[in-house]
Short mmCIF file of the C-alpha atoms (twelve columns), coordinates in Angstrom:
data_MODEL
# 
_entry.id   MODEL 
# 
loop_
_atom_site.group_PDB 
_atom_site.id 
_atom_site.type_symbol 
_atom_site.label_atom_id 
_atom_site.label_alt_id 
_atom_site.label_comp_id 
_atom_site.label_asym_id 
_atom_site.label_seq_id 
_atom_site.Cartn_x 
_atom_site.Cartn_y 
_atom_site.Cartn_z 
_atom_site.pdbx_PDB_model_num 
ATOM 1   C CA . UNK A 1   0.000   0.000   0.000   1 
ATOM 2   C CA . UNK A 2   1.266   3.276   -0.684  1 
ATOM 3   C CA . UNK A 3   0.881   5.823   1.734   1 
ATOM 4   C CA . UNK A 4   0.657   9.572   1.291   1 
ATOM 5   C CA . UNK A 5   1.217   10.899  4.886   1 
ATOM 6   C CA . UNK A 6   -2.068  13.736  5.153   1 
ATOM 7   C CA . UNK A 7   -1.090  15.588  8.457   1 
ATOM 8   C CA . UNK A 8   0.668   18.415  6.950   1 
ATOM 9   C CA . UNK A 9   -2.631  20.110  6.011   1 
ATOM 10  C CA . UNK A 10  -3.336  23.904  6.919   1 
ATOM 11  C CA . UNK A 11  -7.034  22.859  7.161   1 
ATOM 12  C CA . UNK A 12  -5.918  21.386  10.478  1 
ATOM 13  C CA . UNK A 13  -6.126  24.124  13.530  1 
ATOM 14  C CA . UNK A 14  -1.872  22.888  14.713  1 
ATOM 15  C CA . UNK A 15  -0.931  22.764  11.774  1 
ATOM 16  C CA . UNK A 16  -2.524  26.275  10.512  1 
ATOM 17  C CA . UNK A 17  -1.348  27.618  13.580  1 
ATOM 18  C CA . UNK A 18  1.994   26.266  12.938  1 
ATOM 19  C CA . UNK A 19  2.676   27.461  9.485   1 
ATOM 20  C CA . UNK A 20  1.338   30.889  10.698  1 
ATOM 21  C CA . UNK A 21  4.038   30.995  13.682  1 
ATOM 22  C CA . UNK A 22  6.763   29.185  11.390  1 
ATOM 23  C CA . UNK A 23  7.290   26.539  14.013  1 
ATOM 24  C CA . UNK A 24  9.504   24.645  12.055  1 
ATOM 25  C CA . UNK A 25  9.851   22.451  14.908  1 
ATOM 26  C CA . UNK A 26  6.118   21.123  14.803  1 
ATOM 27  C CA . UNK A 27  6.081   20.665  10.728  1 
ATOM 28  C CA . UNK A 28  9.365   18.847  10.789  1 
ATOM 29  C CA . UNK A 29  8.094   16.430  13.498  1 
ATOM 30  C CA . UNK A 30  5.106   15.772  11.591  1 
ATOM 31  C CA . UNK A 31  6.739   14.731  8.521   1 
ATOM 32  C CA . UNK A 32  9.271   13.239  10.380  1 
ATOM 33  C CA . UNK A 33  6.404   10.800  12.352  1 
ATOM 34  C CA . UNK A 34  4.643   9.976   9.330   1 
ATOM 35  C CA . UNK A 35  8.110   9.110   7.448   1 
ATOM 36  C CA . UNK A 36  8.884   6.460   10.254  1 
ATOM 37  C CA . UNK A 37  5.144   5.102   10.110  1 
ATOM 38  C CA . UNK A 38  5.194   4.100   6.306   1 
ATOM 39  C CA . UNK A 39  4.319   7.094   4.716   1 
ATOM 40  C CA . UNK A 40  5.404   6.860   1.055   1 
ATOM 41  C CA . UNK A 41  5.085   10.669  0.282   1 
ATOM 42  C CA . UNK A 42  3.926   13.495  2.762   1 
ATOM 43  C CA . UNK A 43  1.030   15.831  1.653   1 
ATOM 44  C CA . UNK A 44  1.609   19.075  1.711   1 
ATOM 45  C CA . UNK A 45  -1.066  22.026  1.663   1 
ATOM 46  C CA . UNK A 46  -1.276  25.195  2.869   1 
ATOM 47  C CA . UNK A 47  -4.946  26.090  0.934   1 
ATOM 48  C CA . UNK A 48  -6.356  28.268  3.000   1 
ATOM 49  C CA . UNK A 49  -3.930  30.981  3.330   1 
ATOM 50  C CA . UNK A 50  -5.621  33.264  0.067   1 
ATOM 51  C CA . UNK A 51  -3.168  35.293  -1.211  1 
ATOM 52  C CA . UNK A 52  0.078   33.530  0.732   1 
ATOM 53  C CA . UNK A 53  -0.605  29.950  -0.236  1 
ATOM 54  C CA . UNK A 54  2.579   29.833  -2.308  1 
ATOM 55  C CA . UNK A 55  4.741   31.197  -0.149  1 
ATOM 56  C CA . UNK A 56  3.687   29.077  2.701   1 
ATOM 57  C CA . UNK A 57  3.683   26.187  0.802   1 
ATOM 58  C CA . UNK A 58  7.503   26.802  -0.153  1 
ATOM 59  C CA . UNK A 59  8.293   27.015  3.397   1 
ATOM 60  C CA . UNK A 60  6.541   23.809  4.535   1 
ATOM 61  C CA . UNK A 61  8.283   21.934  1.730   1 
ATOM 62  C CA . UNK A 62  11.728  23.461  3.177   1 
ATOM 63  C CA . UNK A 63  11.089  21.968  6.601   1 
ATOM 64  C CA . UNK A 64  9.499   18.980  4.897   1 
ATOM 65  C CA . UNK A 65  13.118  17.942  2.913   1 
ATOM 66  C CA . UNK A 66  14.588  18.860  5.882   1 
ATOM 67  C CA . UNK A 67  13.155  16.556  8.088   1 
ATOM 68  C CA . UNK A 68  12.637  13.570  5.238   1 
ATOM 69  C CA . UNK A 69  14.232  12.585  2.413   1 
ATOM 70  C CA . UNK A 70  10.827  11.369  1.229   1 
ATOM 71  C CA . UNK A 71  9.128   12.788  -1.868  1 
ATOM 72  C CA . UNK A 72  5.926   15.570  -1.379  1 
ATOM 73  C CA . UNK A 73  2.231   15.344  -2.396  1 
ATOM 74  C CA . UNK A 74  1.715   19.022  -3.590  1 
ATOM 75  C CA . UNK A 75  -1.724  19.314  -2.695  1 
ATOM 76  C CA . UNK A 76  -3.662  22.655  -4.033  1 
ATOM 77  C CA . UNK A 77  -6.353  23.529  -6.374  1 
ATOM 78  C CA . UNK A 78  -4.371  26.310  -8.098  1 
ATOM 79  C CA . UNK A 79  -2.021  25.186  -11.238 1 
ATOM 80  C CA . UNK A 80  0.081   28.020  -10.239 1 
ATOM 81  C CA . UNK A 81  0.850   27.355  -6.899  1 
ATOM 82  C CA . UNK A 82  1.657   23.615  -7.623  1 
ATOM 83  C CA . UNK A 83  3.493   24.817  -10.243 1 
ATOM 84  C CA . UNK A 84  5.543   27.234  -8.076  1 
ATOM 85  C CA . UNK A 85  5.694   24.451  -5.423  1 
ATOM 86  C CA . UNK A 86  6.737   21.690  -7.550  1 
ATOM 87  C CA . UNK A 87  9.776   23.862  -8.969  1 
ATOM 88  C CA . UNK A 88  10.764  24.853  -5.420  1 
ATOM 89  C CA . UNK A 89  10.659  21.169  -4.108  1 
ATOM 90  C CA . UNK A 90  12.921  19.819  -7.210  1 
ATOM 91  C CA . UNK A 91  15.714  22.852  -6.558  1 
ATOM 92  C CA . UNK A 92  16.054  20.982  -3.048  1 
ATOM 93  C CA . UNK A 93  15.297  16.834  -4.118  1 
ATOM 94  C CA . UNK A 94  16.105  14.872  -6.726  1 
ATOM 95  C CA . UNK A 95  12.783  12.143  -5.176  1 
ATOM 96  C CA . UNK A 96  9.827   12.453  -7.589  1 
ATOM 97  C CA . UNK A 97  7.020   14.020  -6.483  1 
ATOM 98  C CA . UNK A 98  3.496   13.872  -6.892  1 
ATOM 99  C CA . UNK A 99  0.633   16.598  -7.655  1 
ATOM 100 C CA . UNK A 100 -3.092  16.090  -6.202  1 
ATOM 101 C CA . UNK A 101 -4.763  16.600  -8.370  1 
ATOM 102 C CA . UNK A 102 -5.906  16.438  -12.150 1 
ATOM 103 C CA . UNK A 103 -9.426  15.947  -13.093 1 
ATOM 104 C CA . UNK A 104 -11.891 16.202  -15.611 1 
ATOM 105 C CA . UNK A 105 -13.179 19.404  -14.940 1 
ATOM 106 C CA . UNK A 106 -12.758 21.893  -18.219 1 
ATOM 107 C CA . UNK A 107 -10.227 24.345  -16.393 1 
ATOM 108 C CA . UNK A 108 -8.429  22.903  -14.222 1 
ATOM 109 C CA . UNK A 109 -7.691  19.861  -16.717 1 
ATOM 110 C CA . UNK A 110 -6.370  22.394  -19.138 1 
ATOM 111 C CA . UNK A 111 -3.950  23.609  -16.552 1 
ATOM 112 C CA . UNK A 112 -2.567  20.939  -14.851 1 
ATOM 113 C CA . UNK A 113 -2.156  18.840  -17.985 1 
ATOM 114 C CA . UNK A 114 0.966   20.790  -19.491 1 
ATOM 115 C CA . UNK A 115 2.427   20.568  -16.036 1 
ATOM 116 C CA . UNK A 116 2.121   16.789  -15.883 1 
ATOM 117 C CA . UNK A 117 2.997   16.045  -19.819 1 
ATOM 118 C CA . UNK A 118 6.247   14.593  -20.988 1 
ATOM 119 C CA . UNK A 119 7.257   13.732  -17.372 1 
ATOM 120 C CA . UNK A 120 7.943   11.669  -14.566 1 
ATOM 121 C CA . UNK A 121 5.468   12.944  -12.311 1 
ATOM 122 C CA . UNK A 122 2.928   10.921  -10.169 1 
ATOM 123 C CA . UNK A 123 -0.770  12.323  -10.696 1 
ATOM 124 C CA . UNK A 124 -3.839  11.895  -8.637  1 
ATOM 125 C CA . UNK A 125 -6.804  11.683  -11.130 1 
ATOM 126 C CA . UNK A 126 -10.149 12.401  -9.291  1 
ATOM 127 C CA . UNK A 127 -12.970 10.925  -11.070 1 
ATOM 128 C CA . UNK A 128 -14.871 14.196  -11.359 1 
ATOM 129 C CA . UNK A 129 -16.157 16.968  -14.128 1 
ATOM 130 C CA . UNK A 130 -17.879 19.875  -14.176 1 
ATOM 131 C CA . UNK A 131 -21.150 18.172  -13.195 1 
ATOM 132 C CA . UNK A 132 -19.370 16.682  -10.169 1 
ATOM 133 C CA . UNK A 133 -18.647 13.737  -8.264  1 
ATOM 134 C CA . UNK A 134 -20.904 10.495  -10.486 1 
ATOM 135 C CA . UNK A 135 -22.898 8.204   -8.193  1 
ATOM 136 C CA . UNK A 136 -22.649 5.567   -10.131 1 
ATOM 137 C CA . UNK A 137 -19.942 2.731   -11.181 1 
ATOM 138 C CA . UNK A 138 -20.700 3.826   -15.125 1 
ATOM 139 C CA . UNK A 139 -19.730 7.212   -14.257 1 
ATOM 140 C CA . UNK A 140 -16.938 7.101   -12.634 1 
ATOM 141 C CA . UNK A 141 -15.545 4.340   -14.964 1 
ATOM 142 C CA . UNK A 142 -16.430 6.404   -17.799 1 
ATOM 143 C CA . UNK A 143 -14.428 9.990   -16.360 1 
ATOM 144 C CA . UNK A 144 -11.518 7.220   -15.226 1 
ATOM 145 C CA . UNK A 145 -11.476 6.007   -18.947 1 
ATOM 146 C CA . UNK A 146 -10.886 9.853   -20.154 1 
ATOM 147 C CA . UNK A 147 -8.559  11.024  -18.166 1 
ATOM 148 C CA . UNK A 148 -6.335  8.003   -17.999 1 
ATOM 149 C CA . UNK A 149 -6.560  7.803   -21.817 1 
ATOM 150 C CA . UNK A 150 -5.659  12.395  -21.886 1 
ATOM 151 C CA . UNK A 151 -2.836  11.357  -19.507 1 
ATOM 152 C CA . UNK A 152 -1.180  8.481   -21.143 1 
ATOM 153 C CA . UNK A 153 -1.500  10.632  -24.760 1 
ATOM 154 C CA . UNK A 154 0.313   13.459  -22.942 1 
ATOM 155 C CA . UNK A 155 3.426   11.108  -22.255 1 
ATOM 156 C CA . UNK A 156 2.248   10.508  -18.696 1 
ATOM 157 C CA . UNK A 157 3.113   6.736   -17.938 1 
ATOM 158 C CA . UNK A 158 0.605   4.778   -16.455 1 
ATOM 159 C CA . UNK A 159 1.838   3.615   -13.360 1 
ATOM 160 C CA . UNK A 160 2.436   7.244   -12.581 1 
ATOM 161 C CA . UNK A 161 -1.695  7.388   -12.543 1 
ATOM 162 C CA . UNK A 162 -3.140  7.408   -9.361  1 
ATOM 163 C CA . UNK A 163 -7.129  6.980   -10.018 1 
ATOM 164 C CA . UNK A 164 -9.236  8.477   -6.988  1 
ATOM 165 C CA . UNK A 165 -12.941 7.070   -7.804  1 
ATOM 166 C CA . UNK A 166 -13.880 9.744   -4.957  1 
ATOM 167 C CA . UNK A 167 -15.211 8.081   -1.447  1 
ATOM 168 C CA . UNK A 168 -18.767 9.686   -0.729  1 
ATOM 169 C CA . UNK A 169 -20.030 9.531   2.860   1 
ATOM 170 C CA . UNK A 170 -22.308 6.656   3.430   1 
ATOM 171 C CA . UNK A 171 -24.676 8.110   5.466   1 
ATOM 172 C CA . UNK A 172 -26.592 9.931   2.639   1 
ATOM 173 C CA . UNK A 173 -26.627 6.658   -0.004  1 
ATOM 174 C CA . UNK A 174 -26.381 3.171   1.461   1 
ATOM 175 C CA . UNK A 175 -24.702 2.681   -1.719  1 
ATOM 176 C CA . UNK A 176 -21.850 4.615   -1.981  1 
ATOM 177 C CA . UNK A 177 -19.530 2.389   -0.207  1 
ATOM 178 C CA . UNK A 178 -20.496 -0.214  -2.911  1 
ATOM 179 C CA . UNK A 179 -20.139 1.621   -5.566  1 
ATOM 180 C CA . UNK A 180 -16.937 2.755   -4.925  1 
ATOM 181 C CA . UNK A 181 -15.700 -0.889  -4.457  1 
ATOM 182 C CA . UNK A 182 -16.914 -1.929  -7.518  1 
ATOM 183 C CA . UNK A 183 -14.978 1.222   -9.112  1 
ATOM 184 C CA . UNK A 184 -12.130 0.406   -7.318  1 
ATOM 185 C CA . UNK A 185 -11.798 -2.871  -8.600  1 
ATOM 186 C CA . UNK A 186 -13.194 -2.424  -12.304 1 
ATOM 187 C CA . UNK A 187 -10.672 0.007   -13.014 1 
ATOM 188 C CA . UNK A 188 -7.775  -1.853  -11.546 1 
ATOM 189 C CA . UNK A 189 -8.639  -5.226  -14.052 1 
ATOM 190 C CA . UNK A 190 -9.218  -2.165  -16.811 1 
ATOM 191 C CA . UNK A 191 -6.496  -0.526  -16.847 1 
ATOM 192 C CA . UNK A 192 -3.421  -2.732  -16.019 1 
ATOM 193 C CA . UNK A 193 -0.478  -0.887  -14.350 1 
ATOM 194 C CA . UNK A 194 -2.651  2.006   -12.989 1 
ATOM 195 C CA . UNK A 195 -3.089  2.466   -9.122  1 
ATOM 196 C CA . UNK A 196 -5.816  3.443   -7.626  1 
ATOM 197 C CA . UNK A 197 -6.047  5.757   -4.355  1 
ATOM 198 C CA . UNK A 198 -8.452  7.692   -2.560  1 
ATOM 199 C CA . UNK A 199 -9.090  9.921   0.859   1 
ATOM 200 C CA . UNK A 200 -10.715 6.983   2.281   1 
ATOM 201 C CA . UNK A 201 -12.551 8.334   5.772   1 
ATOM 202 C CA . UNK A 202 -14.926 10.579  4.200   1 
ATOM 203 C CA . UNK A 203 -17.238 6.971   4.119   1 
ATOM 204 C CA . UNK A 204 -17.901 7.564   8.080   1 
ATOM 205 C CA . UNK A 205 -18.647 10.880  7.553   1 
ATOM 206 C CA . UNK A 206 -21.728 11.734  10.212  1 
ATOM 207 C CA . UNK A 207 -21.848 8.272   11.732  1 
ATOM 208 C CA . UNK A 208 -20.921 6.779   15.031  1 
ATOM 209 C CA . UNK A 209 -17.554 5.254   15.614  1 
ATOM 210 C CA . UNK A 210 -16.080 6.686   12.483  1 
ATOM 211 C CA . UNK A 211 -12.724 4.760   13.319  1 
ATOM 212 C CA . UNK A 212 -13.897 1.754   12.903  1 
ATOM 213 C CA . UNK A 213 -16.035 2.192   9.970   1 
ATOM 214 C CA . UNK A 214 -12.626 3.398   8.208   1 
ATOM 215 C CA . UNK A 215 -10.807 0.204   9.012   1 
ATOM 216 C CA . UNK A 216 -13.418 -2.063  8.345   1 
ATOM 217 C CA . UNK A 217 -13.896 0.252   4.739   1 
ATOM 218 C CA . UNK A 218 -10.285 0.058   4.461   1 
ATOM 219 C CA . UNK A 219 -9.534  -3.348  4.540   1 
ATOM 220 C CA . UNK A 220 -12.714 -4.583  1.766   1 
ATOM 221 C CA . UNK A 221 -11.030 -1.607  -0.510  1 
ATOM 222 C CA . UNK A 222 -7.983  -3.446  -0.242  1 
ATOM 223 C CA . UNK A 223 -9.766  -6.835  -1.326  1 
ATOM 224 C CA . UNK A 224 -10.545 -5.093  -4.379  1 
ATOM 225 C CA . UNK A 225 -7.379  -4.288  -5.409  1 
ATOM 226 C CA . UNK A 226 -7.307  -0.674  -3.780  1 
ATOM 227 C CA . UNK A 227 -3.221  0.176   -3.717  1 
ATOM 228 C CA . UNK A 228 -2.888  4.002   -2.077  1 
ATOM 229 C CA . UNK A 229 -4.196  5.768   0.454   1 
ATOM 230 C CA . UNK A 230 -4.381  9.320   1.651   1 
ATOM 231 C CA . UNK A 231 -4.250  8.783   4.991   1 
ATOM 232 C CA . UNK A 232 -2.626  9.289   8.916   1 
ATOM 233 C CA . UNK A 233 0.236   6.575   8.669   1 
ATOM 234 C CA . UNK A 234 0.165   7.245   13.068  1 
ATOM 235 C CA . UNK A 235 -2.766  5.637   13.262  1 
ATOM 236 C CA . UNK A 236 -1.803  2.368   14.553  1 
ATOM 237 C CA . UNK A 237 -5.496  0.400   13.744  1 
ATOM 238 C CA . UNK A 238 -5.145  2.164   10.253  1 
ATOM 239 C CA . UNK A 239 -1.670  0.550   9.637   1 
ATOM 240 C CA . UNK A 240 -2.363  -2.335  11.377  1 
ATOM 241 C CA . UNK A 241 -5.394  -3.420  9.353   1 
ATOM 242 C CA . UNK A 242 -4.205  -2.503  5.805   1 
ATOM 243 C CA . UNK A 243 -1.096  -4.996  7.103   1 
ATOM 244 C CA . UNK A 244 -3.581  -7.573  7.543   1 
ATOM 245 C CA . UNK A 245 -5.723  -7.037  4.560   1 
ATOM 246 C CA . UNK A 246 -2.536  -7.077  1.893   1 
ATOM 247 C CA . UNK A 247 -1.599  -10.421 3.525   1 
ATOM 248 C CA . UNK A 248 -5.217  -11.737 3.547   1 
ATOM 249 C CA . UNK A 249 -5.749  -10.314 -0.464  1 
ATOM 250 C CA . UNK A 250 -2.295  -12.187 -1.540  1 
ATOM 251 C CA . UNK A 251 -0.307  -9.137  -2.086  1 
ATOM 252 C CA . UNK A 252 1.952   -9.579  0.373   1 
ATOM 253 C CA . UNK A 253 4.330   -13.042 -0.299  1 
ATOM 254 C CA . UNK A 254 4.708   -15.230 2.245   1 
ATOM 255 C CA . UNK A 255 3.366   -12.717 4.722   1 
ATOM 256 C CA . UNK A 256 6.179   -11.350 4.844   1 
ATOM 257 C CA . UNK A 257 5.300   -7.285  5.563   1 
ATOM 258 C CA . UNK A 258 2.289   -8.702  8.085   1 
ATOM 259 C CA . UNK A 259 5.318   -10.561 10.025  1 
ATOM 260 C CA . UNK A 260 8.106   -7.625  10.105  1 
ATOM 261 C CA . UNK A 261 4.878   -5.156  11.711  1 
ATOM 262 C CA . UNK A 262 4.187   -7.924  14.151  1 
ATOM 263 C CA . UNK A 263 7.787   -8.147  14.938  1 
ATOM 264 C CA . UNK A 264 8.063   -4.210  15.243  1 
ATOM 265 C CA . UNK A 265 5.055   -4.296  17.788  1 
ATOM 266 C CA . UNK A 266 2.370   -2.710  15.043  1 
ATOM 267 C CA . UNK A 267 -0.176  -5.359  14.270  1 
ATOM 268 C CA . UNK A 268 -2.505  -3.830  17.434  1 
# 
């Protein structure tokens, strides 16, 4: 499973509060934690500081290669911040990055496709357009199926695609979590080589015991053939249960991963 470390988020009061203060302390330790947990790449967004987004975000992805030697998410709607971003985090790491996101909507696929074209990149490809998010399998598959297709044509290489089929909160459709399943694993036999990823908690969203609901989610995503996950590589059930479903799936030989986080005192 590859995990994109989501702590370093401005949307989240300490770490708002820290990127205001330029407590370089607090964002180093938080990519530092999420490095040591399994986090593949750490997130990085500073989105809602209007007008200073940029030159926040350059200062968390300072602290951030700092701290890590791992590769950045660069996480913002604006082409010209992840632009800016991505430039700034390249002067200081030769790792490849990855940019969240591309999708089908009109403008923003317009902009963010030069930036991706022709190279290495890893992209996050929500399955949305200008209509939205699809409720359906046949919609998402069908938004998957363009963009993958406007990627690959722009040079992109497949198994730099990351396809987010979008989690919807299962408290307004009983059959959201379904249908996002069923996405999951159409467009992993579909498109061979292609991951797929997604924000996965937003499935508990207004119910009870959200935790739970998000490893139990987790872990049937996996069974499908899900492969990346936005997530908080500190939480230990989190890590623990995607350790168990890769093993349980067959993606993990001989067991081999599930043993070494036993050993190291993680399977909890």
């Amino acid at each position: 499973m590859i995990i994109v470390g989501e702590l370093i988020n401005a949307t989240r009061q300490t770490v708002k509060t820290a990127i205001e203060s330029r407590d370089s302390k607090a964002i180093q330790k938080f990519a530092r934690d999420q490095a040591d947990s399994g986090a593949a790449y750490i997130d990085v967004n500073a989105g809602t500081f209007v007008g200073k987004e940029t030159e926040y975000l350059k200062w968390v992805i300072e602290n951030v290669t700092e701290a890590t030697d791992l590769p950045v998410c660069i996480d913002s709607p604006s082409s010209g911040v992840i632009e800016d971003a991505l430039e700034h985090f390249q002067g200081k790491s030769d790792k490849i990055p990855m940019i969240n996101s591309i999708s089908l909507e009109k403008e923003k696929l317009e902009k963010i496709l030069p930036i991706v074209a022709g190279t290495d990149l890893k992209v996050i490809a929500l399955c949305m357009d200008d209509e939205g998010t699809p409720h359906t399998v046949d919609g998402r598959m069908e938004i998957a199926g363009k963009l993958i297709n406007k990627l690959v044509q722009q040079g992109v290489k497949i198994e730099n695609i990351f396809v987010d089929p979008l989690v919807q909160a299962l408290s307004a459709n009983s059959v959201f979590g379904t249908s996002f399943l069923i996405s999951v694993e159409k467009i992993m036999a579909e498109y061979k080589g292609v991951h797929t990823i997604c924000g996965l908690s937003n499935i508990s969203f207004g119910l009870p015991e959200r935790g739970f609901l998000n490893q139990t989610f987790m872990a049937m995503a996996v069974a499908k053939g899900l492969d990346g996950a936005i997530a908080n590589p500190l939480d230990k059930k989190m890590m623990a249960t995607i350790a168990a479903a890769e093993a349980l799936a067959g993606r993990d030989d001989y067991c081999l991963n599930y043993l070494a986080a036993f050993r190291a005192g993680k399977i909890i």
